[in-house]
N, C-alpha and C positions, 0 to 999 in steps of 0.2 A: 504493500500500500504506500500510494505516495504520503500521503495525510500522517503525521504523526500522533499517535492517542496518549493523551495524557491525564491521570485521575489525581494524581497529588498536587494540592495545593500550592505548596512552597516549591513544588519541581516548574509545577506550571508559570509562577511568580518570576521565577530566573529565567525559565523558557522566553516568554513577554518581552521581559528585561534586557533579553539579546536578539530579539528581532525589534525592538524601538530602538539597539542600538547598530543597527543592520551597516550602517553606511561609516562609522566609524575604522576604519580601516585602511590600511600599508595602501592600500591605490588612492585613497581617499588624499594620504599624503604627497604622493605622487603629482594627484589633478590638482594640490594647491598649485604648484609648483608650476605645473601648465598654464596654470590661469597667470598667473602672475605675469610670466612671460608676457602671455598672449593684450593682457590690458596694457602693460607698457608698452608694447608693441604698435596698439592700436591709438593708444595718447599720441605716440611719435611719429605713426604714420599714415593714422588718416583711413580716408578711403582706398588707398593703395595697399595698405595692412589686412582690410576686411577683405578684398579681392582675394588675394593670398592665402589667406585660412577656410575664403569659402571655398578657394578650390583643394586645398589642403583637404578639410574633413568633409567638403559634399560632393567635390568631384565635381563642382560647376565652373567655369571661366567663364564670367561676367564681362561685359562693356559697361553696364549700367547697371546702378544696384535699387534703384526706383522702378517698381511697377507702375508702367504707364495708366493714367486715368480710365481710357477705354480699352484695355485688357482687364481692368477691375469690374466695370460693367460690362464686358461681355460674359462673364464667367456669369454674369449673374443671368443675363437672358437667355443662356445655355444650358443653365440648370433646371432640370424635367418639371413640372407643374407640379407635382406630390410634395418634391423638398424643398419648394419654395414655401409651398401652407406649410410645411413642419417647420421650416427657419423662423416663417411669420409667428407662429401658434408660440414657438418659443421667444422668440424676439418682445412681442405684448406681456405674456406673464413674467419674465425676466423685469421687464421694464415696469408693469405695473408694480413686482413686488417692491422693488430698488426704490420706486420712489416714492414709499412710505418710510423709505432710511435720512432722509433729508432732516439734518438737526437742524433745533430752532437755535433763534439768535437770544441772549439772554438781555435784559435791561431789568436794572433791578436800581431803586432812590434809597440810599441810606437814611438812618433817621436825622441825618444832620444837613441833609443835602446833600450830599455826596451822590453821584452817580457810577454808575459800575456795569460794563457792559460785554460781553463774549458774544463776538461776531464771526462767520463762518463763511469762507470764501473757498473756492476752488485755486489748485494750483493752475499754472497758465498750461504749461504742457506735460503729458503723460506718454509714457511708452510704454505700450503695451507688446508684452512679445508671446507669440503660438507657436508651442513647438510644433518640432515636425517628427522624420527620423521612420519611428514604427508605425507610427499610424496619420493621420491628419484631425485637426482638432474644430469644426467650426464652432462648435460647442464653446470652448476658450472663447473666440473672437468675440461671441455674443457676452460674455460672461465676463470681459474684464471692458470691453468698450460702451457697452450699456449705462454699467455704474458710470463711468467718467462721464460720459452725457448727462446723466442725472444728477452728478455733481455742478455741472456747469465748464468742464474743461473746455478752452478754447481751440486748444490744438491736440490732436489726439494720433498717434506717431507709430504705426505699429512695423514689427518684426518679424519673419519667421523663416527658418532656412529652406533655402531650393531643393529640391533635387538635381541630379547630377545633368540634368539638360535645362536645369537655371531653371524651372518653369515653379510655380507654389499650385500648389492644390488649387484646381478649380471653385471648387466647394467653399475651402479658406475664402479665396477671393468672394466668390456668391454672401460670404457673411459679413464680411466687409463692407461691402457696398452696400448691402441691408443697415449695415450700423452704422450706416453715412461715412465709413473711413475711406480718404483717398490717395493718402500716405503711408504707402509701405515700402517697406524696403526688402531686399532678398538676401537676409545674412540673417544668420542663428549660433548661438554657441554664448562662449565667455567672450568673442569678439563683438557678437550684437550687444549685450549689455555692457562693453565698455564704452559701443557708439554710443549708448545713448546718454553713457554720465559724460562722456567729453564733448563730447559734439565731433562731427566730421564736417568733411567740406558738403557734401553731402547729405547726413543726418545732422540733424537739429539738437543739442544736448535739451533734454527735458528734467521734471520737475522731480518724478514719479514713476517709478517702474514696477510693473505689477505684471502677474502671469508664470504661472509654473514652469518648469524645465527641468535637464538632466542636471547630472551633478557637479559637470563645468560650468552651468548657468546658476545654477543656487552659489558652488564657491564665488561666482563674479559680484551677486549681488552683496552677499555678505563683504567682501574684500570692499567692495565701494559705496558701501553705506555708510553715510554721512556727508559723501559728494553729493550722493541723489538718494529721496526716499524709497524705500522697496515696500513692496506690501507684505511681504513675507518671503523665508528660507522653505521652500515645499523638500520635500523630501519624494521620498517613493510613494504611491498609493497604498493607503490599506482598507479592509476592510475587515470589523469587529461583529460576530453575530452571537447575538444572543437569544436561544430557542430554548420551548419547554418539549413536551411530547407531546403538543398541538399542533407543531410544526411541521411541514412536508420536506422529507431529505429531497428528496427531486429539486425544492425550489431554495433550499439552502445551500446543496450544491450548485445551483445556475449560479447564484450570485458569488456564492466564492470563486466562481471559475470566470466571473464577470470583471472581478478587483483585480485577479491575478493574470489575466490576459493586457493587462497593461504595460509589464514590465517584468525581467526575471529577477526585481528587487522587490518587487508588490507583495505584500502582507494578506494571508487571508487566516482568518481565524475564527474557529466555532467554539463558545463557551453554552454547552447544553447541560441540563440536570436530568434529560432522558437517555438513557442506556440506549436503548430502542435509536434513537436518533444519531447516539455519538459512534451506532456500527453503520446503520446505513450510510451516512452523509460518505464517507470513503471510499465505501464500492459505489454510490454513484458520481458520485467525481469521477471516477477511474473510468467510469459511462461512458457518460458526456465528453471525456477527452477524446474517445477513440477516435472520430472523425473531426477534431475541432477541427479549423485551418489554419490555427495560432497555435500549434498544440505544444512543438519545440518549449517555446516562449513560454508558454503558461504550465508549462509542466514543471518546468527547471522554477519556477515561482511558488507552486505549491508543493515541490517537493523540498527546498528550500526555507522556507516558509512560510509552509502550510503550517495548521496545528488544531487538531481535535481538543479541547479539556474537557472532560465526566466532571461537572460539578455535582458540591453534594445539597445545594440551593442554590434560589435566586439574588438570596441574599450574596451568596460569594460570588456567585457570574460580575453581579453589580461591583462587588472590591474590587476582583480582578480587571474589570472594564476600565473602570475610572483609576485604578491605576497605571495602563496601557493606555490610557486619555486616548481612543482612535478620532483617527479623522472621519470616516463615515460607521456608524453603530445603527447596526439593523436589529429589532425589537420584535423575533418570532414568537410571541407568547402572546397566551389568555388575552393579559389582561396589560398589553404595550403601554397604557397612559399613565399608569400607578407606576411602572418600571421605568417610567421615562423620568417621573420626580424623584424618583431615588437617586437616578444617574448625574454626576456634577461636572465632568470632562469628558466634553467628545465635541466635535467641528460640526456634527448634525446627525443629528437622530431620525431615523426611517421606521415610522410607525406598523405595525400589525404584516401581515404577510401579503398583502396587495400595494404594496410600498417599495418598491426594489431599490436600490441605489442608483439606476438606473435613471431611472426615474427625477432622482436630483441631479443628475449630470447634464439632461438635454431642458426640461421644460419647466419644472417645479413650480420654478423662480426665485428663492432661495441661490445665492451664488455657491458655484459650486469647487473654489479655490476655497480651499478649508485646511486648518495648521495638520502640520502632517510631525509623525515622531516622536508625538508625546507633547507637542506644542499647545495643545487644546487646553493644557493647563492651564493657557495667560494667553492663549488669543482666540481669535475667531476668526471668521470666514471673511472675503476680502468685500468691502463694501463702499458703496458710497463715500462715506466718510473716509477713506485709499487717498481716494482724490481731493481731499480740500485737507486745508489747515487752520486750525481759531484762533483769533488776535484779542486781547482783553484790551479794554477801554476803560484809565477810571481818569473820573474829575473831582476834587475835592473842590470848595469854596472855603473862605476865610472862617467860617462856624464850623464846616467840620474837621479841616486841621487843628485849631483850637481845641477842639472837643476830643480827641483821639493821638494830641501829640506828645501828650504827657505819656503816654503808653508806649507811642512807638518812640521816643528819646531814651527811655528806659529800655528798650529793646535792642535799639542800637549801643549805648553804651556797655549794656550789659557784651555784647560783641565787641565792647572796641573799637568802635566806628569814630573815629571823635566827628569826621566831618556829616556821616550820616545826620547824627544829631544836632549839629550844627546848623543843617541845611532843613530841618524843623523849626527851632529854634529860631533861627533870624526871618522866615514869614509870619512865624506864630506874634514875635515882638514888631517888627516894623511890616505894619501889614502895606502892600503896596495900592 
């Protein structure tokens, strides 16, 4: 069996433990070392740098690394009449959920007059990058360009690498021009996320970089966070499922075999309290693989990690959950909504067994860039608020510095400030 079974607690707890730490490792150290090259590389040399690397790892030789305007809307009038209503149906609930994410601006009057205000504005420009590689993502395009519109970005900059006859996904394109995007470019890797914190002659350096990738584009972001904002470090996909004996192994395996066909680093994992469940889900995995057409890929992923655990409740499926914080947690039991308040760490929770994770990837509306690796701990899903940042506003008048300076002279002093306090002090006595 590819699935590993596991009924001990604390075996299972280390198990976890070393597939949230999957990407820690001797290559891991290697691709810093790549990426770093490759960003100074790309500071020094521009567009002629990005050429280089794209033909380096995609096997393209570029003249131009801008997708012409009507190549983005041909893709789109070329794509069949079914998956244009599926872009749209997804493109609407995306866009409606997103913009009920829109924060307010704060104004609040002290009791002394004082004014005090947090104001919320969009950054100017955004890069958005869709990977590419094993599969095509329009999914992504929808899912990081929508928010930035609904933020209010004004310029929105996207990425995603060629294939080796330079061309990007039809499809890609088709979501593009649905999300009003007309600037793309044809480079992917730790080279596109360097375009976009430095700027090329070319690419535009922007504000904000948001959108998953492999693990030369997560080390790119992390290495140049703080030149540009990243919306997060994604990791490999996983998926967490949590089933009682109400659950169908048939549809416990689709969906493990759904995470795990992502990548041969993707996470899938069944924590059940049914015996009954924890033999089937294995032999039917081993099913469903025999004709997958990804099977390589997704085999070497659940045989890697894969992992069964026999829990002996729901109570413990729940410890172990939220200690593994997954990025997507699917709720095959009874009674999914009482299970879902229990649970305190996960990127997004998929209710009852007509809920697939699937399901949050194309249409939901919920985004579906969600912290991956244990990150569910302290973050969330990539949203609206990606794209802006909030400025405080305060005004005091001569009554309530007066009123409040005694406090804050004292507060400065108490630091050591002499001039802090000073600079109370001579408004409070020579009022102007």
């Amino acid at each position: 069996m590819l699935l590993k079974l596991l009924s001990d607690p604390k075996e299972a707890a280390t198990m976890l433990a070393a597939i949230g730490d999957r990407t820690n490792n001797p290559k891991s150290q290697e691709a810093r070392q790549t990426v770093d090259t490759i960003i100074e590389q790309v500071r020094l040399g521009g567009d002629q740098a990005l050429k280089h690397y794209t033909e380096k790892f995609d096997g393209a030789k570029l003249e131009e690394l801008r997708v012409p305007p009507e190549e983005i809307q041909r893709a789109w009038q070329l794509t069949a009449e079914p998956l244009q209503e599926a872009l749209q149906l997804a493109k609407t609930r995306i866009k409606t959920f997103h913009a009920k994410q829109l924060p307010a601006d704060i104004k609040l009057e002290g009791p002394h007059g004082e004014k005090l205000k947090r104001r919320w504005r969009a950054v100017e420009r955004a890069g958005l990058y869709v990977p590419g590689g094993r599969a095509s993502y329009p999914s992504t395009v929808l899912m990081n360009a929508i928010p930035a519109e609904v933020a209010g970005v004004k310029h929105r900059v996207m990425v995603t690498p060629p294939g080796p006859d330079g061309q990007i996904n039809s499809t890609v394109l088709a979501a593009a021009h649905l999300a009003g995007i007309d600037e793309i470019y044809r480079v992917g890797g730790a080279q596109a996320i360097a375009a976009l914190a430095w700027g090329t002659e070319s690419i535009p350096r922007v504000d904000v970089i948001s959108g998953p990738g492999n693990l030369y584009v997560t080390l790119a972001k992390k290495a140049l966070f703080g030149r540009v904002g990243i919306d997060s470090l994604a990791g490999p996909s996983e998926v967490l499922i949590i089933a009682d004996d109400s659950a169908d192994p048939i549809l416990v395996a689709a969906d493990l075999l759904a995470q795990a066909e992502h990548d041969p680093l993707a996470a899938a994992i069944l924590l059940t309290t049914s015996e009954r469940i924890a033999r089937a889900v294995p032999v039917e995995v081993e099913k469903q693989l025999q004709d997958h057409p990804r099977r390589e890929l997704t085999s070497a992923s659940i045989r890697d990690w894969g992992l069964v655990v026999l829990c002996q409740s729901i109570e413990e499926a729940a410890k172990l959950s939220d200690s593994f914080a997954p990025e997507h947690l699917e709720l095959q039991v009874c009674d999914p909504d009482t299970l879902a308040e229990r649970i305190q760490q996960a990127g997004a929770i998929f209710l009852g067994s007509y809920t697939p994770e699937a399901a949050g990837d194309y249409l939901a509306g919920p985004n579906h860039t969600l912290p991956t690796s244990g990150t569910a701990r302290f973050s969330g899903a990539l949203s609206v608020e990606t794209f802006m940042r909030h400025t405080s506003l305060i005004e005091f008048n001569h009554q309530a510095l007066q009123a409040t300076g005694t406090a804050i002279m004292a507060l400065a002093a108490s630091e050591g400030l002499h001039s802090h306090r000073e600079s109370v002090r001579l408004r409070i006595e020579h009022k102007t």
